[in-house]
PQR file with spaces between the fields and no chain letter, atoms N, CA, C, O and H, PARSE charges and radii, in Angstrom:
ATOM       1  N    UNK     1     -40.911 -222.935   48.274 -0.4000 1.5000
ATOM       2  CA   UNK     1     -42.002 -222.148   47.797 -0.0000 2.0000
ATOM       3  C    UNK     1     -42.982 -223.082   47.105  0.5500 1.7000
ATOM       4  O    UNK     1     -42.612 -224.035   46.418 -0.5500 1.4000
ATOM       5  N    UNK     2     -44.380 -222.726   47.344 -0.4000 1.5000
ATOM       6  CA   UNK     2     -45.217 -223.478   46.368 -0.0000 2.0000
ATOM       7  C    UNK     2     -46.341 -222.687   46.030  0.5500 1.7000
ATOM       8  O    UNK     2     -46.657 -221.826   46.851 -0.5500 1.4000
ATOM       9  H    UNK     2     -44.681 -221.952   47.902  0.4000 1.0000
ATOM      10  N    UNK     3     -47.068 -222.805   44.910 -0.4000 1.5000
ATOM      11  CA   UNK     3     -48.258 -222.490   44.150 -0.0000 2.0000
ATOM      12  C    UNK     3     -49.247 -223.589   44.393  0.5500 1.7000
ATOM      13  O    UNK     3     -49.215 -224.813   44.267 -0.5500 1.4000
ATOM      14  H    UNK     3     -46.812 -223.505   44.244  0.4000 1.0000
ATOM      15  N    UNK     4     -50.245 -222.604   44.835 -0.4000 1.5000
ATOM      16  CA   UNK     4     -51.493 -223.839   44.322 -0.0000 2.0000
ATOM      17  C    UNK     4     -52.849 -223.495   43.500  0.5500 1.7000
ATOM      18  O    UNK     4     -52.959 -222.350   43.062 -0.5500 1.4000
ATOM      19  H    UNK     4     -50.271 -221.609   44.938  0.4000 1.0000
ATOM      20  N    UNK     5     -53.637 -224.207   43.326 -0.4000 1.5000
ATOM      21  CA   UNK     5     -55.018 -224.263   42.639 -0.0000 2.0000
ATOM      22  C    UNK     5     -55.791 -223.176   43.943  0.5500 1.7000
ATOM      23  O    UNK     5     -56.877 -222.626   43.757 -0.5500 1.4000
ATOM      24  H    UNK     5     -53.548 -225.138   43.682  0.4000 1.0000
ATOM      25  N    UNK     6     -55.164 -223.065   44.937 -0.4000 1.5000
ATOM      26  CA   UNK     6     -56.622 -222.577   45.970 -0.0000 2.0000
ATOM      27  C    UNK     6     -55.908 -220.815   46.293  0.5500 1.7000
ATOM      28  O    UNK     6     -55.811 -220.214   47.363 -0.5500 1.4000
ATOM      29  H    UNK     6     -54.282 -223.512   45.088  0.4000 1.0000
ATOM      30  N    UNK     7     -55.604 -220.491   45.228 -0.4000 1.5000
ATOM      31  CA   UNK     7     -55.181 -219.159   44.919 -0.0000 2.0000
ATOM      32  C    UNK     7     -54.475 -218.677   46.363  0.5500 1.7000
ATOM      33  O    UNK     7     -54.827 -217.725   47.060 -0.5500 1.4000
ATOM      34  H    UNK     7     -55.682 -220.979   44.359  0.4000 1.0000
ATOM      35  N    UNK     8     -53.244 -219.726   46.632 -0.4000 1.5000
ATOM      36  CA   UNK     8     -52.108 -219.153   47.258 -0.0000 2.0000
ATOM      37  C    UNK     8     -50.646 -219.521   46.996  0.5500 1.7000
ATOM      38  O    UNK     8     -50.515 -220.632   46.483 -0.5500 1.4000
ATOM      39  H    UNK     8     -52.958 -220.499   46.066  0.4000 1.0000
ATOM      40  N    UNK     9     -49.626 -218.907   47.209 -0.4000 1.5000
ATOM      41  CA   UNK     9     -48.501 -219.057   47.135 -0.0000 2.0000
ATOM      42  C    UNK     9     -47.597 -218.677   48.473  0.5500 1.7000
ATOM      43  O    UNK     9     -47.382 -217.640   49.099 -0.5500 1.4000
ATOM      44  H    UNK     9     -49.733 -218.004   47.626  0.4000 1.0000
ATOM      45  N    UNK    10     -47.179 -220.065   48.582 -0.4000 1.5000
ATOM      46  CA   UNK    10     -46.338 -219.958   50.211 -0.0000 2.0000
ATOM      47  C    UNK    10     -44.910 -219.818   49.960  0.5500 1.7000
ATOM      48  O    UNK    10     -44.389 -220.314   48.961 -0.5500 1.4000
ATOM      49  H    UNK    10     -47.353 -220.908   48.073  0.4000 1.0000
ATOM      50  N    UNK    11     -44.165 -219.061   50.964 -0.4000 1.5000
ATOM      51  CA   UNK    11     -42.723 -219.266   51.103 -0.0000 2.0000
ATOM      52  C    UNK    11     -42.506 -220.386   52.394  0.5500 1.7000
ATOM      53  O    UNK    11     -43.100 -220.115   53.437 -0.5500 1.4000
ATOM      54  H    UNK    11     -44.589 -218.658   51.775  0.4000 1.0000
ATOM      55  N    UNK    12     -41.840 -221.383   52.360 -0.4000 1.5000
ATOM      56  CA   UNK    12     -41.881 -222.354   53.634 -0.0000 2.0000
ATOM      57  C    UNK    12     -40.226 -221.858   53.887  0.5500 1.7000
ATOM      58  O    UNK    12     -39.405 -221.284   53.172 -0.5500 1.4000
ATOM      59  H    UNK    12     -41.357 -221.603   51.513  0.4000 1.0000
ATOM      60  N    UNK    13     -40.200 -222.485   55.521 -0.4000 1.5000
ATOM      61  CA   UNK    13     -38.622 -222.552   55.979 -0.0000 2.0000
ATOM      62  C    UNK    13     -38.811 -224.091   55.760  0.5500 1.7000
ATOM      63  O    UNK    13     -39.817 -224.750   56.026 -0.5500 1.4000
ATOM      64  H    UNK    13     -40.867 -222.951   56.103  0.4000 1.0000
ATOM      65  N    UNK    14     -37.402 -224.606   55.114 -0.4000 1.5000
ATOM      66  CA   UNK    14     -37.315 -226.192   54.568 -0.0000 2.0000
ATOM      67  C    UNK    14     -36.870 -226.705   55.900  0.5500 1.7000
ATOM      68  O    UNK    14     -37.494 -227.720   56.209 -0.5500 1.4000
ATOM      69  H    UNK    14     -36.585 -224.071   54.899  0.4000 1.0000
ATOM      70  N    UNK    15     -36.132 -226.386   56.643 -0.4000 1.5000
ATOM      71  CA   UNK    15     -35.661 -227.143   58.158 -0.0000 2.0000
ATOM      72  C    UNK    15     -36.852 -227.453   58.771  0.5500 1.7000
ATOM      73  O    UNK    15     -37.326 -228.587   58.713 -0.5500 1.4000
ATOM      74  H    UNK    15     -35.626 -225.561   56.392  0.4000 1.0000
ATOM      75  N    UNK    16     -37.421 -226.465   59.402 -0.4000 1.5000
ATOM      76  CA   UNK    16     -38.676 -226.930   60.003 -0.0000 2.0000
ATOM      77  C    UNK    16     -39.624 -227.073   59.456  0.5500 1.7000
ATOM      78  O    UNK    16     -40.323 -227.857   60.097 -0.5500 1.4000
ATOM      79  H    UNK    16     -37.036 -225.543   59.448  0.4000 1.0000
ATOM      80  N    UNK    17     -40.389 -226.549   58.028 -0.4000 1.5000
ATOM      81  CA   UNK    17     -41.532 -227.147   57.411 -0.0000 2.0000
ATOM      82  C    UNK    17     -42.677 -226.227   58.456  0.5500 1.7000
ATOM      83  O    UNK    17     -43.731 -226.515   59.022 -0.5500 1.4000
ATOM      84  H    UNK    17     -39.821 -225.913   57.507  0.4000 1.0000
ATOM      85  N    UNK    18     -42.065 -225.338   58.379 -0.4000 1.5000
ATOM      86  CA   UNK    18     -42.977 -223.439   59.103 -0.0000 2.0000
ATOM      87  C    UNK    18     -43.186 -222.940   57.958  0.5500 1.7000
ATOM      88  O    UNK    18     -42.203 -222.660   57.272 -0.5500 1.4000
ATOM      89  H    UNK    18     -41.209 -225.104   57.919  0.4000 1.0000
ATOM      90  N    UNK    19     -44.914 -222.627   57.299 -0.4000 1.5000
ATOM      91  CA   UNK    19     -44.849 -221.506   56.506 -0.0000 2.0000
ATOM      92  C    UNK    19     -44.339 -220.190   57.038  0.5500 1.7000
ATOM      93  O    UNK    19     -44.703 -219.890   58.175 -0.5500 1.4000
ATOM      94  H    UNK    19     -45.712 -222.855   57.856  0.4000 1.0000
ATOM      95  N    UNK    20     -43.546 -219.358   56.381 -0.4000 1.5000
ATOM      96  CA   UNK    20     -42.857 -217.990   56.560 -0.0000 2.0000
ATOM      97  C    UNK    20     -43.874 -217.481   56.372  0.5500 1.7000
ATOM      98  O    UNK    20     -44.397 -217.206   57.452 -0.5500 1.4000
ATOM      99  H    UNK    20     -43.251 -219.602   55.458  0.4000 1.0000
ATOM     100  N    UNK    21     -44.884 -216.993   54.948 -0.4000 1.5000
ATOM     101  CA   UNK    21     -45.702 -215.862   54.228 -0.0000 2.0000
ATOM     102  C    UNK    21     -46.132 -216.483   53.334  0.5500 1.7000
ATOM     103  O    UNK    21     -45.795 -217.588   52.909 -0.5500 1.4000
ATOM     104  H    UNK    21     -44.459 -217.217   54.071  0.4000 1.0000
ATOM     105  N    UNK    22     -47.032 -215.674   52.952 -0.4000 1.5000
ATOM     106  CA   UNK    22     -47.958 -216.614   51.709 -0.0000 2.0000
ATOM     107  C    UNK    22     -48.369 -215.391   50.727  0.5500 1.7000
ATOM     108  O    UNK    22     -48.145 -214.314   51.280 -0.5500 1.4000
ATOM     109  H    UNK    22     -47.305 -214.776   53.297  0.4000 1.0000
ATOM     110  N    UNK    23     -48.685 -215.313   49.960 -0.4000 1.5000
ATOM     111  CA   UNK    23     -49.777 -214.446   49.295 -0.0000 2.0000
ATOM     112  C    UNK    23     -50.522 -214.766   48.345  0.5500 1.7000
ATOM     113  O    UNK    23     -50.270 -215.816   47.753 -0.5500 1.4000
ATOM     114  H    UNK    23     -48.867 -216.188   49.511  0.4000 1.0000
ATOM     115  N    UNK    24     -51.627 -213.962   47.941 -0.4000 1.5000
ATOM     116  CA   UNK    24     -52.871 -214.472   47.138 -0.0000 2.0000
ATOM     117  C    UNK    24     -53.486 -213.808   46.087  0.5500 1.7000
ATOM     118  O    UNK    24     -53.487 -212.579   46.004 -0.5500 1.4000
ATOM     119  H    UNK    24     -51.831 -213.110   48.421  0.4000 1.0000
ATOM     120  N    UNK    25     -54.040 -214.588   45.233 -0.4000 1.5000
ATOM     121  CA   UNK    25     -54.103 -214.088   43.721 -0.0000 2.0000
ATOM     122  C    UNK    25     -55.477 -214.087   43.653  0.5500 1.7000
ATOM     123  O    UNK    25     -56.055 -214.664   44.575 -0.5500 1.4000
ATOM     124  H    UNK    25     -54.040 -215.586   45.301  0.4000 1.0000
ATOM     125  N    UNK    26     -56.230 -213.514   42.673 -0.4000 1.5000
ATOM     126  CA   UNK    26     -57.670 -214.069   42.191 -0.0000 2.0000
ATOM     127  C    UNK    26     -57.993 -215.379   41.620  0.5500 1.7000
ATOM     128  O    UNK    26     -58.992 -216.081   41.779 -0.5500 1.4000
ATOM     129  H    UNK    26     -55.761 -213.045   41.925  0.4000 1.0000
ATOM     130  N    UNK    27     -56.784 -215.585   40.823 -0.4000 1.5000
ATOM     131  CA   UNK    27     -56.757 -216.928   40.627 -0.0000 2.0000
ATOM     132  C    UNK    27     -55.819 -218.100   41.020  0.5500 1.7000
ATOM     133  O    UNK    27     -54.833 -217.672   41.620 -0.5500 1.4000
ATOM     134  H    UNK    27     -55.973 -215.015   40.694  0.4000 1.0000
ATOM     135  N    UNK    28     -55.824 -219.429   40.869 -0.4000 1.5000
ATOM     136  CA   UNK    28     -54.862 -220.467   41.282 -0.0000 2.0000
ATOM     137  C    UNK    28     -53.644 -219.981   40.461  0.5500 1.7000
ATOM     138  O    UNK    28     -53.721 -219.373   39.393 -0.5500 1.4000
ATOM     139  H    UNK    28     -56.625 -219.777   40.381  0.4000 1.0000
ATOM     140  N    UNK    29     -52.233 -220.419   41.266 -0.4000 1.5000
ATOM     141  CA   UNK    29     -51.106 -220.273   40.948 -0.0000 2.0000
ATOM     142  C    UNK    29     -50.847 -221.297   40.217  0.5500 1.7000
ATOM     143  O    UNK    29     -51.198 -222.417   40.589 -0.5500 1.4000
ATOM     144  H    UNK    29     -52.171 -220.912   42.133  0.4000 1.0000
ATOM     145  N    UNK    30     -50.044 -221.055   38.795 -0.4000 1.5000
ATOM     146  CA   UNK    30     -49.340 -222.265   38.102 -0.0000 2.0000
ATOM     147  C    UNK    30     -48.579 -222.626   38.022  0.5500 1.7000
ATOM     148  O    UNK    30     -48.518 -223.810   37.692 -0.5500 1.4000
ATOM     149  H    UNK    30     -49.759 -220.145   38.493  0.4000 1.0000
ATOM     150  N    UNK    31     -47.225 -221.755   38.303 -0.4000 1.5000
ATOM     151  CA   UNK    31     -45.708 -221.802   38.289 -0.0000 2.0000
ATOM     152  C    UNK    31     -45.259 -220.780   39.081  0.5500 1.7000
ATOM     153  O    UNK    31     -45.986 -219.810   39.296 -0.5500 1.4000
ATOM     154  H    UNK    31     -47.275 -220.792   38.571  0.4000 1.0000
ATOM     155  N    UNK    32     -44.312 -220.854   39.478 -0.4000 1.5000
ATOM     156  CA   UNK    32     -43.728 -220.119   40.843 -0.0000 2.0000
ATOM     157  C    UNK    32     -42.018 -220.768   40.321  0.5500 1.7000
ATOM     158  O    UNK    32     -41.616 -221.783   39.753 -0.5500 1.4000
ATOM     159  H    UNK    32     -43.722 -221.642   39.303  0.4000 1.0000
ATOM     160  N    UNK    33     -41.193 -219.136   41.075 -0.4000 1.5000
ATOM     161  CA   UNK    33     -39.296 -219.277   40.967 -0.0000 2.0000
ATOM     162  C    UNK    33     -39.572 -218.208   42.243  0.5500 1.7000
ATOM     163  O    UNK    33     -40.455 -217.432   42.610 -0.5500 1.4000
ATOM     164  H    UNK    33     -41.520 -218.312   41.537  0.4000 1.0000
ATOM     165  N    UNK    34     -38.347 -218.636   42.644 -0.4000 1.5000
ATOM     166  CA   UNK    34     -37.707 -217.871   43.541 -0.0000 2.0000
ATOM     167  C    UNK    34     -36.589 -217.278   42.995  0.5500 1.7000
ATOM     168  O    UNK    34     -35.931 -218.165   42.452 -0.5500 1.4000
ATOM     169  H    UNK    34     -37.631 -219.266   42.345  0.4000 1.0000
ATOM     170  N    UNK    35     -36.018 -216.117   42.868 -0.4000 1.5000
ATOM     171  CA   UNK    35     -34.758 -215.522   41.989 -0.0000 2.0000
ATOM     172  C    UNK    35     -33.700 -216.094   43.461  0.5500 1.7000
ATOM     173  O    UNK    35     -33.869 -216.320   44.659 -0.5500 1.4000
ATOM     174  H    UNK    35     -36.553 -215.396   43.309  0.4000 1.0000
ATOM     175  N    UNK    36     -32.243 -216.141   42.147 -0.4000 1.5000
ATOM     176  CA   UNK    36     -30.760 -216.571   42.778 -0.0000 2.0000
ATOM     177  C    UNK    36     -30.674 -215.936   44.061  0.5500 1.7000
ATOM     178  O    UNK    36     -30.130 -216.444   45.042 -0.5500 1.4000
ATOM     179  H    UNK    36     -32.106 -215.957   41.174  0.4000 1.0000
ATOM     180  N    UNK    37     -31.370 -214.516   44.016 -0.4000 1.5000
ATOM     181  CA   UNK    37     -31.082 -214.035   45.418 -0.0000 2.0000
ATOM     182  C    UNK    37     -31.677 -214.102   46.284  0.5500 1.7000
ATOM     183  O    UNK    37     -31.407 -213.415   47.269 -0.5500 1.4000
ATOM     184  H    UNK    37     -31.811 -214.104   43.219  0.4000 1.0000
ATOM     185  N    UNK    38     -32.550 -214.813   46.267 -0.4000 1.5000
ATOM     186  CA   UNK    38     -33.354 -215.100   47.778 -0.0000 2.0000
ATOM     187  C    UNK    38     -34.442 -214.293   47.907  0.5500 1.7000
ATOM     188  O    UNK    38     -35.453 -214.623   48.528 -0.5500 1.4000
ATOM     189  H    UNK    38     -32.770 -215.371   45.466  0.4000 1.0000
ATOM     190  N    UNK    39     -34.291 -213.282   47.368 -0.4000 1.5000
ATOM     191  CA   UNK    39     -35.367 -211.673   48.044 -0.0000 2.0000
ATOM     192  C    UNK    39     -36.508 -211.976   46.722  0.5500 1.7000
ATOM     193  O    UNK    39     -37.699 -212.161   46.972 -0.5500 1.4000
ATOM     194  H    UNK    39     -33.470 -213.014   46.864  0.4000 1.0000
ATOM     195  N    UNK    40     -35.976 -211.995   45.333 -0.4000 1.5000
ATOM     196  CA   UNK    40     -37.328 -212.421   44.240 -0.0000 2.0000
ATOM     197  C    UNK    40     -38.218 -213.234   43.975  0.5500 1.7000
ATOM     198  O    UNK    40     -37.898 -214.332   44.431 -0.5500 1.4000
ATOM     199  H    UNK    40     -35.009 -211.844   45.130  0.4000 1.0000
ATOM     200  N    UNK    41     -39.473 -213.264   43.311 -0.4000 1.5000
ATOM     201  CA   UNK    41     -40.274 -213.909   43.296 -0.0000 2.0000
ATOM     202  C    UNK    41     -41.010 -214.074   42.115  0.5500 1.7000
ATOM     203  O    UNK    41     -41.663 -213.047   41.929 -0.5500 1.4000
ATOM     204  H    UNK    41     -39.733 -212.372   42.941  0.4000 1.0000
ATOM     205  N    UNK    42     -41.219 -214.986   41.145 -0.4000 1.5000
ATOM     206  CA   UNK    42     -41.929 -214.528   39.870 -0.0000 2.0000
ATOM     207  C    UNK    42     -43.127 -215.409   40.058  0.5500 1.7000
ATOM     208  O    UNK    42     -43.002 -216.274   40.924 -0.5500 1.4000
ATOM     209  H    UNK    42     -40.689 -215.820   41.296  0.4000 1.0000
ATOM     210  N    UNK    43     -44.366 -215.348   39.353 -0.4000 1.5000
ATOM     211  CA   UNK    43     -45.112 -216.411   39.503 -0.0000 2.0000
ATOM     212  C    UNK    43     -46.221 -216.556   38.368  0.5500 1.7000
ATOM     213  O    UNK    43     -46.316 -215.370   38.049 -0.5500 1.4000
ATOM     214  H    UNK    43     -44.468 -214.646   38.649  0.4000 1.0000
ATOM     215  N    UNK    44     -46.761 -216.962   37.878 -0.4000 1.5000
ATOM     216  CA   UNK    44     -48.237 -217.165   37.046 -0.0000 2.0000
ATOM     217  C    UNK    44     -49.222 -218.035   37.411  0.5500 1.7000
ATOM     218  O    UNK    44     -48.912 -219.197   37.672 -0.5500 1.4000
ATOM     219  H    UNK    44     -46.683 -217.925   38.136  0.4000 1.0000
ATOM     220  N    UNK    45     -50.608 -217.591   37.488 -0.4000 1.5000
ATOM     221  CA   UNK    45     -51.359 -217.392   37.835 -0.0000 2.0000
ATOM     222  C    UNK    45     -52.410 -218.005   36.985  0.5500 1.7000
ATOM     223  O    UNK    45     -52.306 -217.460   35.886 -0.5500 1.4000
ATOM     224  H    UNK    45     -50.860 -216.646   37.277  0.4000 1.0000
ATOM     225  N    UNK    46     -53.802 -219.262   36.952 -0.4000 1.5000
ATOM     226  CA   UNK    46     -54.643 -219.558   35.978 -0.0000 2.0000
ATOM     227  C    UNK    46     -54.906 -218.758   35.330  0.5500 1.7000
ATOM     228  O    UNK    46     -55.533 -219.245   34.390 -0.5500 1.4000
ATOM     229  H    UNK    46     -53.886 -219.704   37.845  0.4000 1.0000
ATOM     230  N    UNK    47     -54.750 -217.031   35.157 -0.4000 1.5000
ATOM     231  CA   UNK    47     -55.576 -216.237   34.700 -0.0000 2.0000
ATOM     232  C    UNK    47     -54.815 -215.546   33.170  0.5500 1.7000
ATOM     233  O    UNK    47     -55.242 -214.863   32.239 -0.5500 1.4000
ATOM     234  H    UNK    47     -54.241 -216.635   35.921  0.4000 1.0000
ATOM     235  N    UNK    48     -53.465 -216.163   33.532 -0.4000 1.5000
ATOM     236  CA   UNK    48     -52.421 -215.464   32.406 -0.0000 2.0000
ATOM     237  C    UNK    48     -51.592 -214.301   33.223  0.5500 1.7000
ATOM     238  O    UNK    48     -50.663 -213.695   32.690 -0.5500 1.4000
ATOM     239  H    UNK    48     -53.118 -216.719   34.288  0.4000 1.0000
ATOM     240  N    UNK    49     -51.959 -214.089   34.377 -0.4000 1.5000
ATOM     241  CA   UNK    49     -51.167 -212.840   35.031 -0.0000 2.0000
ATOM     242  C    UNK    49     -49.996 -213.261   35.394  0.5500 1.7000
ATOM     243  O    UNK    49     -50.005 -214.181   36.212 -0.5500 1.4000
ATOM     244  H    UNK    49     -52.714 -214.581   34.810  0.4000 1.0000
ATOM     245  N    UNK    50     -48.698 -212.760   34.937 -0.4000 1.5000
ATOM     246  CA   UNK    50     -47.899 -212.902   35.965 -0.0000 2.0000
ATOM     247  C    UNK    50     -47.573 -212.052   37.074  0.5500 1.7000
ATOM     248  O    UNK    50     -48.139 -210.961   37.011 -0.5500 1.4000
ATOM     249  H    UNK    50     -48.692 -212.013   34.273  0.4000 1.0000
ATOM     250  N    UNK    51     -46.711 -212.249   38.233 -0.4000 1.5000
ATOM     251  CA   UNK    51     -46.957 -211.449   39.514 -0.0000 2.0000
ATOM     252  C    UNK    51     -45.077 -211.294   40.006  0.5500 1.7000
ATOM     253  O    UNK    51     -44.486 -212.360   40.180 -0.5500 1.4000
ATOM     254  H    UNK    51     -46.252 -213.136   38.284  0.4000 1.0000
ATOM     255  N    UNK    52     -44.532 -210.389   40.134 -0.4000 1.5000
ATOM     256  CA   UNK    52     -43.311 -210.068   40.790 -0.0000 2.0000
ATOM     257  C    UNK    52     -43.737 -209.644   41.985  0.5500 1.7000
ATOM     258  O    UNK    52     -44.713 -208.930   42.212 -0.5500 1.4000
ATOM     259  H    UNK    52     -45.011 -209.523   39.993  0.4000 1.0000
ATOM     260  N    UNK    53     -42.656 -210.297   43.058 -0.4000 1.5000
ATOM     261  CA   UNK    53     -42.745 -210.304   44.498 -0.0000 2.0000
ATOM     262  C    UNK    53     -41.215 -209.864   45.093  0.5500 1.7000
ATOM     263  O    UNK    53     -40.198 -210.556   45.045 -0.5500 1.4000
ATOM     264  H    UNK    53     -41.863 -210.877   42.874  0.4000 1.0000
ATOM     265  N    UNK    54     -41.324 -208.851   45.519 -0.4000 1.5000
ATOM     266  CA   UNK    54     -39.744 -208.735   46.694 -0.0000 2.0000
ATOM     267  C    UNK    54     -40.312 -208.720   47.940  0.5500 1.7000
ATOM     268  O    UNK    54     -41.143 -208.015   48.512 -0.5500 1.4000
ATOM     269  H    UNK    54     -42.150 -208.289   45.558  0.4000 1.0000
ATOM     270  N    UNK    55     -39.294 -210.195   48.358 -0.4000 1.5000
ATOM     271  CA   UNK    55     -39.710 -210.094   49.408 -0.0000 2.0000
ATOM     272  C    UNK    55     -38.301 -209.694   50.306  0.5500 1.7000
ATOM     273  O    UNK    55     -37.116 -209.992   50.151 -0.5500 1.4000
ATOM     274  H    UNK    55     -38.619 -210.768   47.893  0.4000 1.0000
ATOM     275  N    UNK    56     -39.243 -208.627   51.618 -0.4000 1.5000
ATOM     276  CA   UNK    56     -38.223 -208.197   52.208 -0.0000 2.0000
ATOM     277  C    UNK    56     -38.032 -208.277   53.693  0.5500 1.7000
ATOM     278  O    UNK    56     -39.158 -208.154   54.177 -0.5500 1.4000
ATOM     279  H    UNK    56     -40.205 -208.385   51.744  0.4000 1.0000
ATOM     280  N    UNK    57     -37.401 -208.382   54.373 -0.4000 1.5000
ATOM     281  CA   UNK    57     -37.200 -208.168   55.817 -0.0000 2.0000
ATOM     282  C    UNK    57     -37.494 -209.788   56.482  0.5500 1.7000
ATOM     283  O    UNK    57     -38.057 -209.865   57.574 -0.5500 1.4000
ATOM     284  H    UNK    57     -36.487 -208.481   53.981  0.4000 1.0000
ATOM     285  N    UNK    58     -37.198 -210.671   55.966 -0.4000 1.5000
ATOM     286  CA   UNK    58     -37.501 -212.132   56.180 -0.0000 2.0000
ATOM     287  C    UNK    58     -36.579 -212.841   56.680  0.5500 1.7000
ATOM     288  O    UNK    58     -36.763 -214.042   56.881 -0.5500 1.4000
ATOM     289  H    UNK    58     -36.740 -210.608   55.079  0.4000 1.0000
């Protein structure tokens, strides 16, 4: 997973280096987790927002 300054956040597959999904904020991403289980997502955002993500069917 990564955050960036250009207000997106990707999930990658690490074997092949395929973005899976991405999604997008108003502002640049600052920190990004993926929860123990695979399916969560927490993240913050330049703006002070933080953002919960389930991701599902992946």
């Amino acid at each position: 997973m990564s955050g960036s300054t250009d207000k997106t956040l990707k999930l990658w597959n690490l074997a092949t280096g395929e973005e899976i999904t991405s999604f997008t904020s108003d502002a640049g991403f600052k920190v990004c987790a993926l929860a123990p289980d695979g399916a969560g997502v927490v993240a913050g955002d330049r703006s002070g927002r933080v953002h919960f993500l389930r991701l599902a069917g992946l």
